[in-house]
N, C-alpha and C positions, 0 to 999 in steps of 0.2 A: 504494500500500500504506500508506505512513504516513500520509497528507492524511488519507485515506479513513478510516482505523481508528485512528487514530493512538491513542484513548483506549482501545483492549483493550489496549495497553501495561500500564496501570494494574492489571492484573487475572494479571501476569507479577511472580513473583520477580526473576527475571533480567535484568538493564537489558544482557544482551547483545542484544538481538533488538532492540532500536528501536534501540540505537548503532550496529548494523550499518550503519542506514538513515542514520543522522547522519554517520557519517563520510564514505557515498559524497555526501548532498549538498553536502559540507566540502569535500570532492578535488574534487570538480564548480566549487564557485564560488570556489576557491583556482585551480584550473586554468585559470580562466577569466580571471580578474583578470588573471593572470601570463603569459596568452597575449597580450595586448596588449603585454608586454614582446620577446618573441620577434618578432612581425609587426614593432614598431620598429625590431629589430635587424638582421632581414632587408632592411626600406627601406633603414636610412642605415647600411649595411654596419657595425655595432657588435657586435665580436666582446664586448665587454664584456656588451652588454644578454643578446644569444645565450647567451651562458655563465649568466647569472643564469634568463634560461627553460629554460635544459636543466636546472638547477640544480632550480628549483623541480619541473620535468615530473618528474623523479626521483624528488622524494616523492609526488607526486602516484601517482606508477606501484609505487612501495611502496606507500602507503594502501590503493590501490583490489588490487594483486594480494593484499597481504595480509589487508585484508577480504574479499574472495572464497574464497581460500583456508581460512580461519577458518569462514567459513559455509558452505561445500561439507561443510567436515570437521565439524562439531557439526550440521549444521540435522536428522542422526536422533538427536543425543544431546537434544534438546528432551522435557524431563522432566516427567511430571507434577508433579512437586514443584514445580514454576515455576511452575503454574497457580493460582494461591488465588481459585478463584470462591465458594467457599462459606466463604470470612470477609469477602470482600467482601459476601455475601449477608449475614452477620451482623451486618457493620459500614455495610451501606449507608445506613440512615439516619444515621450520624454523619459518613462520609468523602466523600458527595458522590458513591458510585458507583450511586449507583439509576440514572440513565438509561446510565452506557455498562453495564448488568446487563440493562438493558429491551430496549436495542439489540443485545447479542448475540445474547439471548433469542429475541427476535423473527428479528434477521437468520438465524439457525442452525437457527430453529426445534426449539428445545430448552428445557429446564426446569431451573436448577439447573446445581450441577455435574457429579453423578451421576443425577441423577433427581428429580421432584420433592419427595421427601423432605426435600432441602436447604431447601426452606420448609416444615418441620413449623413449628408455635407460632408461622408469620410470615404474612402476608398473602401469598397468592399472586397477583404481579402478572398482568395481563391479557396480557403479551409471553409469558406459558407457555403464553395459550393460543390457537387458531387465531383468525382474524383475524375471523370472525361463527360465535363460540361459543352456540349453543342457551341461553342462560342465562349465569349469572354463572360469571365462572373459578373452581371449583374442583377438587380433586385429581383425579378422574373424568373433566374432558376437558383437561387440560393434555397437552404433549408429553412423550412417553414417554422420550426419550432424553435423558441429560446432556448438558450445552456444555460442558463436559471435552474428550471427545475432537474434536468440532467445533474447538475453538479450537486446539485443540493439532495440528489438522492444516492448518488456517491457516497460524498459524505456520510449522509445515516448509514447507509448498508457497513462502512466501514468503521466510521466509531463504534457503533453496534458491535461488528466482532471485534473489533480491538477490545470491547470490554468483555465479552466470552472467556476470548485468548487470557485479557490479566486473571480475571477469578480464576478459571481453571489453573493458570500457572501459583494462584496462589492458593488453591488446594493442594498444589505437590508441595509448597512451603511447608504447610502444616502436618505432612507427614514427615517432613526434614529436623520438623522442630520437633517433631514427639520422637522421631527415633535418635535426634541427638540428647536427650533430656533421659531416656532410655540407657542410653551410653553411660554419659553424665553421673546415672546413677549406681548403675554396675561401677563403674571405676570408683568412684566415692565407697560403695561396701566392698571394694575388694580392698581398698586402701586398709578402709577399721577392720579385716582380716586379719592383715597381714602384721600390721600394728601390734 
C-alpha cells in the first residue's frame, strides 16, 4: 500500500492515513531489533535481557493494537475534505504534483476531482483520457467520472486492512509477552533452586 502509492498521500489533508502505515512499519522494525534481545535472554538464561524484550514487546503490542484500533474506528470517517485533488490540479505546475495527478488519473481511470471540469482554462492531461484516444485529449473523450471518490475509496479499503494487519500482529505480541513472562518465571524458580 505505501511503497506502491505512497505519493496519493500528497493529495490527503490528513497525514493520518500514511502515519497509520509508518507506525506499523516503526513497531515492525522496533520489534525486530528488540527481539534479538529476548532470543539472548532465552540462551544464556538473563532474566534481565527477558524483562527489557517483554519490556519493549509491550509497546510494541500498544502501537500496533492501538493503531489498529484507530483505523478500524475512523477508516469510514475518511472525509472528503481530506481529498484536495482539484488544488493540487490548480497548483500542479508549481508543487510538483503533475505526475502523482497523471498517475491517479490514469491508474482510477478518472478525470479530475469531480469530473473533468476540474480542468476548465487548464490543459487536459492525456491520463483523462483512454489509453488510444481517437485524436487528441479533449473534454468529449476524457473519463466521465471524478478520482474523488476512486481515491477516497482506496483509502478506506486500505486503512481498513492496515488496521486488520496491526490487531492481528498484535495478537502475536501477546502470545510473545505471555510466553516471555513464562520464561521469566521458570528462570526466576530455577534461580531459588538452585540457591
Amino acid at each position: 500500500m505505501l511503497v506502491e502509492k505512497s505519493t496519493y498521500s500528497a493529495l490527503l489533508a490528513s497525514l493520518f492515513y500514511p502515519v497509520t502505515i509508518y507506525i506499523l512499519i516503526a513497531a515492525g522494525t522496533f520489534g525486530f531489533i528488540f527481539a534479538v534481545f529476548g532470543c539472548a535472554g532465552a540462551m544464556t538464561d538473563s532474566r534481565c535481557m527477558l524483562a527489557l524484550f517483554w519490556i519493549t514487546s509491550f509497546v510494541v503490542f500498544a502501537a500496533l493494537g492501538s493503531t489498529g484500533f484507530l483505523a478500524l474506528y475512523y477508516h469510514d470517517n475518511v472525509l472528503r475534505k481530506d481529498i484536495n485533488i482539484r488544488q493540487a490540479i490548480n497548483e500542479s505546475e508549481t508543487n510538483g504534483l503533475k505526475d502523482v495527478i497523471n498517475m491517479l488519473q490514469a491508474e482510477f481511470q478518472c478525470c479530475g476531482e469531480r469530473g473533468n471540469s476540474d480542468w476548465h482554462q487548464l490543459t487536459i492531461p492525456a491520463s483523462c483520457c483512454p489509453e488510444d484516444p481517437s485524436g487528441p485529449c479533449v473534454f468529449s473523450t476524457t473519463y466521465d467520472k471524478g478520482c474523488e471518490e476512486s481515491l477516497e475509496k482506496w483509502v478506506r479499503e486500505n486503512v481498513f486492512r492496515a488496521g486488520w494487519i496491526a490487531l492481528g500482529l498484535s495478537l502475536v505480541q501477546v502470545l510473545g509477552l505471555i510466553l516471555t513472562c513464562c520464561q521469566y518465571k521458570a528462570l526466576h524458580d530455577w534461580n531459588k533452586k538452585v540457591d
